[in-house]
mmCIF file as Biopython writes it, N, C-alpha, C and O atoms, coordinates in Angstrom:
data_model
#
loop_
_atom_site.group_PDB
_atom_site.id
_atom_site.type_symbol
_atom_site.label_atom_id
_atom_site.label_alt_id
_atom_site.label_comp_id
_atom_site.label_asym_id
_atom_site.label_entity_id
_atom_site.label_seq_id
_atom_site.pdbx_PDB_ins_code
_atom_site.Cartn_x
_atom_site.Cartn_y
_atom_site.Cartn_z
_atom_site.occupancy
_atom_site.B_iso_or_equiv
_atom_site.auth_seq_id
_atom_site.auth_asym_id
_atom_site.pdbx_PDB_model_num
ATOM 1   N N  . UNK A ? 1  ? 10.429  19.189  -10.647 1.0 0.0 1  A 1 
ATOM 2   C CA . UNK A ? 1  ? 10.035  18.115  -9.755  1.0 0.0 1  A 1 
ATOM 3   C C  . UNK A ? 1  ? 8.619   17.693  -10.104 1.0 0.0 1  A 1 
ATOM 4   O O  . UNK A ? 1  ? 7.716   18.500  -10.330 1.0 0.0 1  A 1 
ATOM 5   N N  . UNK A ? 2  ? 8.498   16.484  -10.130 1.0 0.0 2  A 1 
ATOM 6   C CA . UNK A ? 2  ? 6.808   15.901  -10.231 1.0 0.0 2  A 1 
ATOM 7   C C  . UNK A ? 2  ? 6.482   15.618  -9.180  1.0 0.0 2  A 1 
ATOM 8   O O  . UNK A ? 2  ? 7.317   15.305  -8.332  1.0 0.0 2  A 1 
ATOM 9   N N  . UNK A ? 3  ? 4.849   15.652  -8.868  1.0 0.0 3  A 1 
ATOM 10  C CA . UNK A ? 3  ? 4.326   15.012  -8.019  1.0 0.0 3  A 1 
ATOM 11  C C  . UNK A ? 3  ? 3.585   14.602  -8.389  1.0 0.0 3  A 1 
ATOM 12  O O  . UNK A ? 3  ? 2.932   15.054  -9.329  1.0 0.0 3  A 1 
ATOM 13  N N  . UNK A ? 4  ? 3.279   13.072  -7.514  1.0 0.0 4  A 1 
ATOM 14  C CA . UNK A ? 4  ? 2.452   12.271  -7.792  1.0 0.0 4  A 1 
ATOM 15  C C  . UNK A ? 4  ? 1.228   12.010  -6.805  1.0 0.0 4  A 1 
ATOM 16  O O  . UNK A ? 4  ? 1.704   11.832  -5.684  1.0 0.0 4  A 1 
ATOM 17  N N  . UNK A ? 5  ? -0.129  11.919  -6.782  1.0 0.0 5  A 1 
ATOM 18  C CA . UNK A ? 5  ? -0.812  12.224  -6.202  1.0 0.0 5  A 1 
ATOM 19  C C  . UNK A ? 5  ? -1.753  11.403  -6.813  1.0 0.0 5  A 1 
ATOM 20  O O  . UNK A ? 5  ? -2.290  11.609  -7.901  1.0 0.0 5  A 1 
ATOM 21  N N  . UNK A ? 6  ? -2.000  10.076  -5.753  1.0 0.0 6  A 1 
ATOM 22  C CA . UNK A ? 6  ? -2.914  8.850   -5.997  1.0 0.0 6  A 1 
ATOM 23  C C  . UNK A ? 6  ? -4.222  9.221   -5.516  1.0 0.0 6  A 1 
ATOM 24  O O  . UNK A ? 6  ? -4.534  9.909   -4.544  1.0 0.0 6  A 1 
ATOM 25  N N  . UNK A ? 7  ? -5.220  8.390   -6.742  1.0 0.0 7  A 1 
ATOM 26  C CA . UNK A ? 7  ? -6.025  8.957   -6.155  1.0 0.0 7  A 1 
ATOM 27  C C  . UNK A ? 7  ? -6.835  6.981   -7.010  1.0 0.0 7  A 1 
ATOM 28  O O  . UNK A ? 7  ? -7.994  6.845   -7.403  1.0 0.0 7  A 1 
ATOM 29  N N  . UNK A ? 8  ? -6.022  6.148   -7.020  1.0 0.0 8  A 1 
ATOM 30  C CA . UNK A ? 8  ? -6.872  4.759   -6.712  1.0 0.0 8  A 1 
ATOM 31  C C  . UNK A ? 8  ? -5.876  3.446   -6.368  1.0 0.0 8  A 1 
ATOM 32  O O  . UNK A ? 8  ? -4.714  3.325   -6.757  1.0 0.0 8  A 1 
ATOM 33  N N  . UNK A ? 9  ? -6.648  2.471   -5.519  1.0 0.0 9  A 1 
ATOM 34  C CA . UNK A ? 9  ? -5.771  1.545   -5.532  1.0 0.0 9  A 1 
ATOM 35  C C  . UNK A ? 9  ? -4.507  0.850   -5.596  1.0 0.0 9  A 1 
ATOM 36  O O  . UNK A ? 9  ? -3.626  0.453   -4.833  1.0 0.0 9  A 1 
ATOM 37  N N  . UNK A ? 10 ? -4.930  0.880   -7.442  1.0 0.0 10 A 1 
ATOM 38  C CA . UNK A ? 10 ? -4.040  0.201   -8.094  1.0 0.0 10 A 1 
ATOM 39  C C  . UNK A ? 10 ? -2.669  1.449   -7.962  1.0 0.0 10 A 1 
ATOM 40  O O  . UNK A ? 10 ? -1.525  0.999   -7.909  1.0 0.0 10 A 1 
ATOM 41  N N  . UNK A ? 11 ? -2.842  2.715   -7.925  1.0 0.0 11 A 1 
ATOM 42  C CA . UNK A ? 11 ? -1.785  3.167   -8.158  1.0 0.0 11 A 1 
ATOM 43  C C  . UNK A ? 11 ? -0.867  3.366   -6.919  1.0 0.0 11 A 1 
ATOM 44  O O  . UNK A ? 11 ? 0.280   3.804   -7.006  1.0 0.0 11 A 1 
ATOM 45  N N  . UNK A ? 12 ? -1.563  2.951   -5.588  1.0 0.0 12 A 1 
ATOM 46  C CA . UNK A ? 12 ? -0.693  2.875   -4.247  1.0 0.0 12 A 1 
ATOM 47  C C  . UNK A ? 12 ? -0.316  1.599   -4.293  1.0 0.0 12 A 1 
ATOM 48  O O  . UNK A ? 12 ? 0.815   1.355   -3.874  1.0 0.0 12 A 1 
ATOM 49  N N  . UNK A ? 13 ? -1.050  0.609   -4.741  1.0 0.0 13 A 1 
ATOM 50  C CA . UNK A ? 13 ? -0.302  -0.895  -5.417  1.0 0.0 13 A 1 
ATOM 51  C C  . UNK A ? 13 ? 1.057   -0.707  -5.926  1.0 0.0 13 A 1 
ATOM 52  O O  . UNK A ? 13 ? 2.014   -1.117  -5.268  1.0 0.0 13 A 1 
ATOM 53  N N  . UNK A ? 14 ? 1.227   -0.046  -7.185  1.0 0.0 14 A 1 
ATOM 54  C CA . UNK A ? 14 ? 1.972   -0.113  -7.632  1.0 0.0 14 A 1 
ATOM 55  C C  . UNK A ? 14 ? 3.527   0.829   -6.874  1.0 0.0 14 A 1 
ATOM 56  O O  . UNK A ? 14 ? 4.706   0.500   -7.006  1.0 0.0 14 A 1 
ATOM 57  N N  . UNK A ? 15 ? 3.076   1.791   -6.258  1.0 0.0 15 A 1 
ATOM 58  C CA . UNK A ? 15 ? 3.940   2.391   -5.647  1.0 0.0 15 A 1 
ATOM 59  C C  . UNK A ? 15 ? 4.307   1.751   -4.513  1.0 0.0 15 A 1 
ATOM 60  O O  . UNK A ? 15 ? 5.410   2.186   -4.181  1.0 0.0 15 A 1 
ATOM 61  N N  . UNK A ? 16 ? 3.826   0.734   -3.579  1.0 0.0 16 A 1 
ATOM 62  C CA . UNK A ? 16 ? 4.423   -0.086  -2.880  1.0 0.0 16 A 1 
ATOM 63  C C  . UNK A ? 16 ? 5.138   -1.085  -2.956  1.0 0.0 16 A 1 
ATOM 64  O O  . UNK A ? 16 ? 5.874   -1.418  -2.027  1.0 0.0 16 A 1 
ATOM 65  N N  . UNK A ? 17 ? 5.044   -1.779  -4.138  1.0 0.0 17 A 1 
ATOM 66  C CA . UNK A ? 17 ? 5.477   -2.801  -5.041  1.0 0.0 17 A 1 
ATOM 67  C C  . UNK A ? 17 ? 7.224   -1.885  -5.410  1.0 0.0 17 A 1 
ATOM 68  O O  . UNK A ? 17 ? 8.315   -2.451  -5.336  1.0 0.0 17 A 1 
ATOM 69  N N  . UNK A ? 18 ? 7.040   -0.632  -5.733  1.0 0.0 18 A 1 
ATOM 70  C CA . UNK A ? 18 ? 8.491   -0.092  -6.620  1.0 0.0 18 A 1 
ATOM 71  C C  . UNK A ? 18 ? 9.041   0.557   -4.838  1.0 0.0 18 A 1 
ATOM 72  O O  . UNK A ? 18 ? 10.226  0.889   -4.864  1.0 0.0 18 A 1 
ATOM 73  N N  . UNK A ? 19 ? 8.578   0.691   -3.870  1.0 0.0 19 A 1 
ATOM 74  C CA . UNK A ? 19 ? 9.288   1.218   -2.434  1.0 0.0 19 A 1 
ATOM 75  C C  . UNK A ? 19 ? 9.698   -0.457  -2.289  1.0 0.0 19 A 1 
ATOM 76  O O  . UNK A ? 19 ? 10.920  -0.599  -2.344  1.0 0.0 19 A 1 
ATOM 77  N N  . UNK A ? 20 ? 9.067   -1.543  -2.143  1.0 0.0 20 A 1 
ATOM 78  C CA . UNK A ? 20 ? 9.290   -2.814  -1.775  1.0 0.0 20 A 1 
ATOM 79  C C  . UNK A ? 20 ? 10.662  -3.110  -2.437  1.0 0.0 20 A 1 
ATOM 80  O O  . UNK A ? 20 ? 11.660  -3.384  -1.771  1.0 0.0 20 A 1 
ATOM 81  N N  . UNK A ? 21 ? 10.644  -3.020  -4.086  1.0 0.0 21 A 1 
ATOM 82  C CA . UNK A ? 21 ? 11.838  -3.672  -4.495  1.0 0.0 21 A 1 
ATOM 83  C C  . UNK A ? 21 ? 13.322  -2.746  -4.204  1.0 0.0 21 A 1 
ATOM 84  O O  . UNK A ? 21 ? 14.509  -3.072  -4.168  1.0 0.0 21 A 1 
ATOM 85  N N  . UNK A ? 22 ? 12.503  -1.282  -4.002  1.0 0.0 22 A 1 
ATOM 86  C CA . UNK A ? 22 ? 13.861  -0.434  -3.760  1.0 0.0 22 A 1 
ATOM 87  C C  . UNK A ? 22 ? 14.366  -0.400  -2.220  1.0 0.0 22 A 1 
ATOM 88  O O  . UNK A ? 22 ? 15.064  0.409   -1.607  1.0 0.0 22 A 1 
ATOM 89  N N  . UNK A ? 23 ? 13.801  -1.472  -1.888  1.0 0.0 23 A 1 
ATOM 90  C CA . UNK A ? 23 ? 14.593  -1.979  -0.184  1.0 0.0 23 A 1 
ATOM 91  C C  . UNK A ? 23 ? 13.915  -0.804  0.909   1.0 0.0 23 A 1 
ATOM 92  O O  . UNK A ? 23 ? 14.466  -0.145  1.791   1.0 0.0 23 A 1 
ATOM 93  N N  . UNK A ? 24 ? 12.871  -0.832  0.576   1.0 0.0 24 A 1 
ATOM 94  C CA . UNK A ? 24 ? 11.984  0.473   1.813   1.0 0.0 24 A 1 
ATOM 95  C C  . UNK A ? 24 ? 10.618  -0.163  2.448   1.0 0.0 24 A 1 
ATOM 96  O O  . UNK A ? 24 ? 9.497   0.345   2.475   1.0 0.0 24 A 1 
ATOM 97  N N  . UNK A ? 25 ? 11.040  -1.398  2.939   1.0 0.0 25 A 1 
ATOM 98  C CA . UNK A ? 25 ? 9.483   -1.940  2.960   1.0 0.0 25 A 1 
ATOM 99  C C  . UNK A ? 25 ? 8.837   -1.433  4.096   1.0 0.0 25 A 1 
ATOM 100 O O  . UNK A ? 25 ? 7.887   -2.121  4.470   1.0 0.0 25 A 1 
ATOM 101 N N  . UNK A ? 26 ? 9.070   -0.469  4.726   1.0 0.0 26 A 1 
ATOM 102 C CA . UNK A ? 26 ? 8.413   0.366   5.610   1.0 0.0 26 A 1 
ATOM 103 C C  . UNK A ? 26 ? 7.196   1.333   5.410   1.0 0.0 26 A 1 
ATOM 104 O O  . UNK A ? 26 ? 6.320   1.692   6.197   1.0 0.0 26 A 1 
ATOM 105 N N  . UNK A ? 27 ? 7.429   1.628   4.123   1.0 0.0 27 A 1 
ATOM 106 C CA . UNK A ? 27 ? 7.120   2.697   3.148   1.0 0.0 27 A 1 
ATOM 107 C C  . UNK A ? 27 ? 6.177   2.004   2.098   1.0 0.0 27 A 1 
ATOM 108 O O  . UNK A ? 27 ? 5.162   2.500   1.609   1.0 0.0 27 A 1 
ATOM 109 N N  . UNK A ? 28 ? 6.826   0.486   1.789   1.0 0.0 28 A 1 
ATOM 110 C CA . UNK A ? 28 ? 5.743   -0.211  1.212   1.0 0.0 28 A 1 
ATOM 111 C C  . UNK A ? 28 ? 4.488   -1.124  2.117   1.0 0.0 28 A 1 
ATOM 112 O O  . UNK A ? 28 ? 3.709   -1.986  1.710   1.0 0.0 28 A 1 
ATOM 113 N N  . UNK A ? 29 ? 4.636   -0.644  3.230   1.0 0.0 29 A 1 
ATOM 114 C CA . UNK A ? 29 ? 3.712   -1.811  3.610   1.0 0.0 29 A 1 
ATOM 115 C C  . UNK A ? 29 ? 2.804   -0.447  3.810   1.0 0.0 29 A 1 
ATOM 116 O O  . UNK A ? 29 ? 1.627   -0.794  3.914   1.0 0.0 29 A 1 
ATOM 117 N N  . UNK A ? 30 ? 2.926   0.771   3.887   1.0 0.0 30 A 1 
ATOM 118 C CA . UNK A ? 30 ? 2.268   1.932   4.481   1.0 0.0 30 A 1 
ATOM 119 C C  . UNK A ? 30 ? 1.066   1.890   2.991   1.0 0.0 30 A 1 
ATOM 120 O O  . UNK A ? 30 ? -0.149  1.726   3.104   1.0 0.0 30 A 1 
ATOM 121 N N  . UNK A ? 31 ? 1.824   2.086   1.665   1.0 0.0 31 A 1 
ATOM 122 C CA . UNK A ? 31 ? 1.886   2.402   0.817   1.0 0.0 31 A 1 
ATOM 123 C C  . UNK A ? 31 ? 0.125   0.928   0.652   1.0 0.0 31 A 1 
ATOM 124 O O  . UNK A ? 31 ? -1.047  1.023   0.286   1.0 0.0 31 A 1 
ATOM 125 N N  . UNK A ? 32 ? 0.871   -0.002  1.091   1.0 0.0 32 A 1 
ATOM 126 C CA . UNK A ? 32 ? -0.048  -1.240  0.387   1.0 0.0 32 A 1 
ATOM 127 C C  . UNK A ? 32 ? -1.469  -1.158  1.636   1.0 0.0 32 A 1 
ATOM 128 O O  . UNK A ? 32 ? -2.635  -1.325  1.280   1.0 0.0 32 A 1 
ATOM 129 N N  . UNK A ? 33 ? -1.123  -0.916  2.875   1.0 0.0 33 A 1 
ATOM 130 C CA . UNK A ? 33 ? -2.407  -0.510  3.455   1.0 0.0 33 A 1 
ATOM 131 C C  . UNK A ? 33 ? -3.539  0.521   3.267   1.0 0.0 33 A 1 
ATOM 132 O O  . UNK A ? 33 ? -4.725  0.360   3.556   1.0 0.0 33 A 1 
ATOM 133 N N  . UNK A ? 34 ? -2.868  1.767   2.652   1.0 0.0 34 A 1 
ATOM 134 C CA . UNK A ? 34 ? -3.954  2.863   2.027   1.0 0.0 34 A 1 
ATOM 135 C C  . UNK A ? 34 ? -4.026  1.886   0.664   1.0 0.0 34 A 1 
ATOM 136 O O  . UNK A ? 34 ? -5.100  2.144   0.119   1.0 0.0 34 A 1 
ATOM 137 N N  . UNK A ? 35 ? -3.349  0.935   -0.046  1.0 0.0 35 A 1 
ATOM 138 C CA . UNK A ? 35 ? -4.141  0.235   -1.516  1.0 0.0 35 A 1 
ATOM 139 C C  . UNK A ? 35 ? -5.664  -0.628  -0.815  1.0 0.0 35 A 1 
ATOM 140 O O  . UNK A ? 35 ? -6.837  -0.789  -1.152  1.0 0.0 35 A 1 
ATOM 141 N N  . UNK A ? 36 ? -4.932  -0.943  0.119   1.0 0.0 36 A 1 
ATOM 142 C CA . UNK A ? 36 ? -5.958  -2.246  1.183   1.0 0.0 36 A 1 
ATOM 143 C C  . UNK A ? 36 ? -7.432  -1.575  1.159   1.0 0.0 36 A 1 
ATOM 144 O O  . UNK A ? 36 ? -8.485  -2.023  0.705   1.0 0.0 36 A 1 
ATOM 145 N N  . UNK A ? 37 ? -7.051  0.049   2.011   1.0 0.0 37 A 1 
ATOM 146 C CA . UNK A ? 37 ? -8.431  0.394   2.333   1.0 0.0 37 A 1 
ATOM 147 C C  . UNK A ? 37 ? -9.457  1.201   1.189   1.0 0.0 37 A 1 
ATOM 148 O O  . UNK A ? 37 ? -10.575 1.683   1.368   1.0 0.0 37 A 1 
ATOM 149 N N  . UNK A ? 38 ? -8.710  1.148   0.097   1.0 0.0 38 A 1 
ATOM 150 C CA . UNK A ? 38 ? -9.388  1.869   -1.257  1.0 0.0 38 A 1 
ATOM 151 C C  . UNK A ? 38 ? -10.132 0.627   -2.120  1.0 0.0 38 A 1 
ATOM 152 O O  . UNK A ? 38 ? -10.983 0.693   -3.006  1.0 0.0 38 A 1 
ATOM 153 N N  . UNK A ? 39 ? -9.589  -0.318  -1.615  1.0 0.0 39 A 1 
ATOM 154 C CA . UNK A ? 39 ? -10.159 -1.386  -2.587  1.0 0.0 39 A 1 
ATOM 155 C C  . UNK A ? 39 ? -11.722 -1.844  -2.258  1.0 0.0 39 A 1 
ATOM 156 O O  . UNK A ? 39 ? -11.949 -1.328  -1.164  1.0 0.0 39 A 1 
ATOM 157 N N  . UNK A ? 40 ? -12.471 -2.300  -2.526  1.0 0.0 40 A 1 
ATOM 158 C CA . UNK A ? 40 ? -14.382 -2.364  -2.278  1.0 0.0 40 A 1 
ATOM 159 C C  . UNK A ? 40 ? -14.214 -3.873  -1.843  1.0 0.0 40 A 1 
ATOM 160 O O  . UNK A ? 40 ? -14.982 -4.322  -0.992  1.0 0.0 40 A 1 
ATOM 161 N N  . UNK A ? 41 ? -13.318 -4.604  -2.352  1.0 0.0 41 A 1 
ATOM 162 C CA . UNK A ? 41 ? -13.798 -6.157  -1.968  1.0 0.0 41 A 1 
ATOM 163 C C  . UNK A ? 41 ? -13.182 -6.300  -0.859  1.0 0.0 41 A 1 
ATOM 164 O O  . UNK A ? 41 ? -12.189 -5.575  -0.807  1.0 0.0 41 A 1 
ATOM 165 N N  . UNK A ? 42 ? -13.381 -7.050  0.229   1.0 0.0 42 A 1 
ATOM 166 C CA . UNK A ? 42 ? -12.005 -8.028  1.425   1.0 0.0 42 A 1 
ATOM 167 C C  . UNK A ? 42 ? -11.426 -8.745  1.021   1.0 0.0 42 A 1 
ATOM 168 O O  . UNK A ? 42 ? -10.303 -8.726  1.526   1.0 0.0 42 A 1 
ATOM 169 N N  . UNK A ? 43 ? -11.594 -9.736  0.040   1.0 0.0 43 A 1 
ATOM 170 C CA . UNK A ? 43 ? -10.836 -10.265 -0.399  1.0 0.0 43 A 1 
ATOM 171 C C  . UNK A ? 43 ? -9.505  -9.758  -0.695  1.0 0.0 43 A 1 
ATOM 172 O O  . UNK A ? 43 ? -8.467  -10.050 -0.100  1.0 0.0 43 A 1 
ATOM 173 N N  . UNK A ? 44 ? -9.646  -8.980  -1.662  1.0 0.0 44 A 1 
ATOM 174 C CA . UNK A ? 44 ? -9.182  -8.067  -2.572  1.0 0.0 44 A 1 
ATOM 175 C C  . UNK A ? 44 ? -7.757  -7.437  -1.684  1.0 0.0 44 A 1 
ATOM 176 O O  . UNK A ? 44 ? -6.556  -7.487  -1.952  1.0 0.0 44 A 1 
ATOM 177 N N  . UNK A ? 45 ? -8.380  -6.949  -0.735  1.0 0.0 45 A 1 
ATOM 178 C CA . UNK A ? 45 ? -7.757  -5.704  -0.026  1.0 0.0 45 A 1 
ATOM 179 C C  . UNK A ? 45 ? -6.846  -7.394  1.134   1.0 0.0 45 A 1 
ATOM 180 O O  . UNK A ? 45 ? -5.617  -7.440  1.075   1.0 0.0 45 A 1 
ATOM 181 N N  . UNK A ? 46 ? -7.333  -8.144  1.717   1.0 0.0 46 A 1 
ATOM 182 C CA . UNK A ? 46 ? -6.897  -8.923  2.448   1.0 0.0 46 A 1 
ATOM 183 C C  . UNK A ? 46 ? -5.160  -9.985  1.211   1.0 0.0 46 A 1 
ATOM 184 O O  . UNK A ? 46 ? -4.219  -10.647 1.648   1.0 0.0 46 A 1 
ATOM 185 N N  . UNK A ? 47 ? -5.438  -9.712  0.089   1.0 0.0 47 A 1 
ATOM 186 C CA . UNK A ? 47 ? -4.156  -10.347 -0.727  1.0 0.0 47 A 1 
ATOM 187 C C  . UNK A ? 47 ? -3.409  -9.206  -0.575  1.0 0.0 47 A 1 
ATOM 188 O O  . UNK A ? 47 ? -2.469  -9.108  0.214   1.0 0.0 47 A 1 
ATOM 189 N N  . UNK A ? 48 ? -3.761  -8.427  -1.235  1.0 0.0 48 A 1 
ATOM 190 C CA . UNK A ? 48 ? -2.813  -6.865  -0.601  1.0 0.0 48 A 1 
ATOM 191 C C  . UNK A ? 48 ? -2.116  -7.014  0.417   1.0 0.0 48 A 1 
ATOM 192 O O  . UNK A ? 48 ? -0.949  -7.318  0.169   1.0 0.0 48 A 1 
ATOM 193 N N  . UNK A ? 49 ? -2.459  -6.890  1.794   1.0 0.0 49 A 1 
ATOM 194 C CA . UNK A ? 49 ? -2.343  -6.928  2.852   1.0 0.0 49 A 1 
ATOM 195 C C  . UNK A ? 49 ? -0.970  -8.350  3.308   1.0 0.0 49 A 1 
ATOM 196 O O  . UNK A ? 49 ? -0.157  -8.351  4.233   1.0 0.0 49 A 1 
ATOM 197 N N  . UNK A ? 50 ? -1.148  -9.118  2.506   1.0 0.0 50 A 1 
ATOM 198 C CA . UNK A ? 50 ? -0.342  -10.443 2.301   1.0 0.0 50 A 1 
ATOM 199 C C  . UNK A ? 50 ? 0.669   -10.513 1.798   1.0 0.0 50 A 1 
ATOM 200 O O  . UNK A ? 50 ? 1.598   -11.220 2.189   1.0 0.0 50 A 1 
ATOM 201 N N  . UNK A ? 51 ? 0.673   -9.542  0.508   1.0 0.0 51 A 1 
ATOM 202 C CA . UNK A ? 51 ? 1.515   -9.276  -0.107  1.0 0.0 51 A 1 
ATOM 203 C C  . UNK A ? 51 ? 2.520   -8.580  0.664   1.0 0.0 51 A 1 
ATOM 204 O O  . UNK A ? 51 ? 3.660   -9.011  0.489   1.0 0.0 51 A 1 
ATOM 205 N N  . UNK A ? 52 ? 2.389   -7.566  1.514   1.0 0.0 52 A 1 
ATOM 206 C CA . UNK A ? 52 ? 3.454   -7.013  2.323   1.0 0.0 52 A 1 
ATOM 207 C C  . UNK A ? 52 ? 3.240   -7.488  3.806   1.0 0.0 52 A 1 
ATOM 208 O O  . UNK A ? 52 ? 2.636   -6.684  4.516   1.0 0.0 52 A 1 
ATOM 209 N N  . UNK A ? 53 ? 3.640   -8.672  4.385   1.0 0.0 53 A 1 
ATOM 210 C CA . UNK A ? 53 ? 3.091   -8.808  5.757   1.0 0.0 53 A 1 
ATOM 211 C C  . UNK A ? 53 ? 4.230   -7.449  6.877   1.0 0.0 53 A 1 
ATOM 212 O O  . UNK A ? 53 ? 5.117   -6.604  6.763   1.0 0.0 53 A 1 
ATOM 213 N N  . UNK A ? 54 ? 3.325   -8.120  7.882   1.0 0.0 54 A 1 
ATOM 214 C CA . UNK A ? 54 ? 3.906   -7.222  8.689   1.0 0.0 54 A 1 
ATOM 215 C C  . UNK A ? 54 ? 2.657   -6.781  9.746   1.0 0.0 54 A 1 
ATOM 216 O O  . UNK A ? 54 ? 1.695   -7.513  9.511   1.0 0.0 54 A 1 
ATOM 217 N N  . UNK A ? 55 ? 2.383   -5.896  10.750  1.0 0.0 55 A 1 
ATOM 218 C CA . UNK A ? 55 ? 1.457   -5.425  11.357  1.0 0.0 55 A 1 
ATOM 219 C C  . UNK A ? 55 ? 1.306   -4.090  10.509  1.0 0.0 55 A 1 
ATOM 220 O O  . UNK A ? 55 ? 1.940   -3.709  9.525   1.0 0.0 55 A 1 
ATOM 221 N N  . UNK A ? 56 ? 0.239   -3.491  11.223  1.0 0.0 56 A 1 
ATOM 222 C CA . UNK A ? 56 ? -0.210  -1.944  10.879  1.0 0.0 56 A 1 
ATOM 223 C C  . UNK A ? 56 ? 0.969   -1.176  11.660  1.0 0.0 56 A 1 
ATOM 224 O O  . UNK A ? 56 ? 1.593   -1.379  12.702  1.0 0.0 56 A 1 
ATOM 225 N N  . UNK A ? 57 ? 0.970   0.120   10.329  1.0 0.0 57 A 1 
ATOM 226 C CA . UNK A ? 57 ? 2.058   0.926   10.813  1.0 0.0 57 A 1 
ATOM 227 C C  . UNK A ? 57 ? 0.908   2.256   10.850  1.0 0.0 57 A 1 
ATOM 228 O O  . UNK A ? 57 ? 1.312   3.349   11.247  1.0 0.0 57 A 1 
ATOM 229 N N  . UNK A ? 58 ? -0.045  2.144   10.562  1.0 0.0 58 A 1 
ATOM 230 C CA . UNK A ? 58 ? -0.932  3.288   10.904  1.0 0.0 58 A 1 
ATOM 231 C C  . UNK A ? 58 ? -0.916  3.725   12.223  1.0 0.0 58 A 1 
ATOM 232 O O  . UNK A ? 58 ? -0.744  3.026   13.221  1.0 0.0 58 A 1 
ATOM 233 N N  . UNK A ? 59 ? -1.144  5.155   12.157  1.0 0.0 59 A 1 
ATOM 234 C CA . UNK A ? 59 ? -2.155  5.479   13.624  1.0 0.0 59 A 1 
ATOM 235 C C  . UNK A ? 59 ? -3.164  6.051   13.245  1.0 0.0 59 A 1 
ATOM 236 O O  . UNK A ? 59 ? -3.339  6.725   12.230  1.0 0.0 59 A 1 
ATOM 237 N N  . UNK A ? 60 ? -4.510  5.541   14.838  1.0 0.0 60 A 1 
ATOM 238 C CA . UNK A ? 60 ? -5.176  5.982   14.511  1.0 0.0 60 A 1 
ATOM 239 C C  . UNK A ? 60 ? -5.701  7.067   15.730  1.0 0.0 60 A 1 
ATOM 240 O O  . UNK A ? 60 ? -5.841  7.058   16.953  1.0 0.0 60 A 1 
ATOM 241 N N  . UNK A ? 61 ? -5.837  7.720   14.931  1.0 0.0 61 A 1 
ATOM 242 C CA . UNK A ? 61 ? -6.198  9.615   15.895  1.0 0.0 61 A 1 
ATOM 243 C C  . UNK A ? 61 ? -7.292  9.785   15.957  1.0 0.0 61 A 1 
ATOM 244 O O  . UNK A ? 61 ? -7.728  10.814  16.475  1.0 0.0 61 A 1 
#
């Protein structure tokens, strides 16, 4: 078994993008909000965020 264990951006980008097309967009919008909050620009992180609409599925504790 592999594990995969992100540790920038682009690579929770990309893993939301491959949950998105494999019909889990629950998982991708989770996936594209930790890309959102790793990214340095707003911009940046606000196209992200677009890319999977939806509200926040976070909690916060």
């Amino acid at each position: 078994m592999t594990t995969n264990t992100f540790t920038r951006a682009a690579e929770y980008l990309d893993a939301a993008r491959e949950m998105a097309d494999s019909g889990r967009p629950t998982l991708a919008r989770l996936l594209a909000e930790e890309a959102s909050a790793r990214t340095a620009s707003p911009e940046d992180a606000a196209r992200i965020l677009a890319e999977f609409p939806g509200g926040t599925l976070r909690s916060e504790d």
